[in-house]
C-alpha positions as CSV (number, residue, x, y, z in Angstrom):
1,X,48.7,159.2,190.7
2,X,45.2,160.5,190.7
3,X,42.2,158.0,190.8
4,X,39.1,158.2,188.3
5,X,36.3,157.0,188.8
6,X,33.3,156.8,186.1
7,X,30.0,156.0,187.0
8,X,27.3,154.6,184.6
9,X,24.0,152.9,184.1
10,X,24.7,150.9,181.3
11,X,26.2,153.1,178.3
12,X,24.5,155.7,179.9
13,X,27.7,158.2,181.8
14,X,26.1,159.9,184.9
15,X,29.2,161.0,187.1
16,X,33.0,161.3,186.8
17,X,35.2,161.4,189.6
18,X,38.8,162.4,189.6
19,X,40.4,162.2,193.1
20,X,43.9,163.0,194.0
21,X,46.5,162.7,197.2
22,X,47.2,166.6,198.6
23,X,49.7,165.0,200.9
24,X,50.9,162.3,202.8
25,X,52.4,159.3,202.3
26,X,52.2,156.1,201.0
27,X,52.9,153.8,204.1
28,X,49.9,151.6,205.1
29,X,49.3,153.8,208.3
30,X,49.5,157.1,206.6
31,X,46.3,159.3,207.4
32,X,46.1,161.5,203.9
33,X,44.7,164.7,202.6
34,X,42.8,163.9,199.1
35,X,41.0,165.9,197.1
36,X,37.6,164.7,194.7
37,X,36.4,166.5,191.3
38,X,33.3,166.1,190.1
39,X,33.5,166.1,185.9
40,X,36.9,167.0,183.5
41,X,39.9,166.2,184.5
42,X,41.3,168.7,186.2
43,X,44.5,170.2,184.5
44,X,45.7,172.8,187.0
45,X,46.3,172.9,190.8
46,X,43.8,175.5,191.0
47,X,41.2,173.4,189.4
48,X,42.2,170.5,191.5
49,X,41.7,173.3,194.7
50,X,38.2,173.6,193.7
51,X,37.2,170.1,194.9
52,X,36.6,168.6,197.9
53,X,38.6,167.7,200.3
54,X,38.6,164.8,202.9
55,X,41.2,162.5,204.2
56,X,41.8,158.9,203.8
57,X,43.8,156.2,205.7
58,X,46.4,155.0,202.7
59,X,46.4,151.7,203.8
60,X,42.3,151.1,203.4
61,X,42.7,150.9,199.5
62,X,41.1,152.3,196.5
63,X,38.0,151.1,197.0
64,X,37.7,152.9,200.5
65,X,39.1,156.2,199.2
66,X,36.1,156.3,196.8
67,X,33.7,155.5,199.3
68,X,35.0,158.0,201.5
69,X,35.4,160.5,198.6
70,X,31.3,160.2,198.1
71,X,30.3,160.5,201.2
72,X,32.4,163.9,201.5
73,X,31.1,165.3,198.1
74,X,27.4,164.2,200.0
75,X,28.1,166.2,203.3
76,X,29.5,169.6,201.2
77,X,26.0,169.3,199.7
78,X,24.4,169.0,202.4
């Protein structure tokens, strides 16, 4: 089940994140493929395709898989 993730100031909506598992699994000490989107939900598994990807350590939480999700959208801007 995909995470979203909207970011604000206030009222004001600046960014919303939509990240999903590519694969792996869900025990603690699974290293996973996951996938962010940067605005609409994605619909399709081509639009999905189109973000970017990073892996995450299952067992770290939600909280870390955002965190990590940032700081991959940063470095494919970079």
């Amino acid at each position: 089940m995909p995470l979203h993730v909207d970011i604000r100031i206030n009222d004001r909506l600046l960014h919303t994140l939509h990240i999903g598992r590519a694969s792996g699994g869900t025990s603690p000490d699974s290293i996973n493929s996951y996938v962010v989107v940067e605005g609409d939900e994605p619909q399709s598994k081509s639009e999905w395709l189109a973000g970017t990807p990073y892996e995450h350590r299952y067992g770290d939480g939600a909280k870390a898989c955002v965190m990590k999700a940032i700081q991959a959208m940063k470095e494919n801007d970079e």
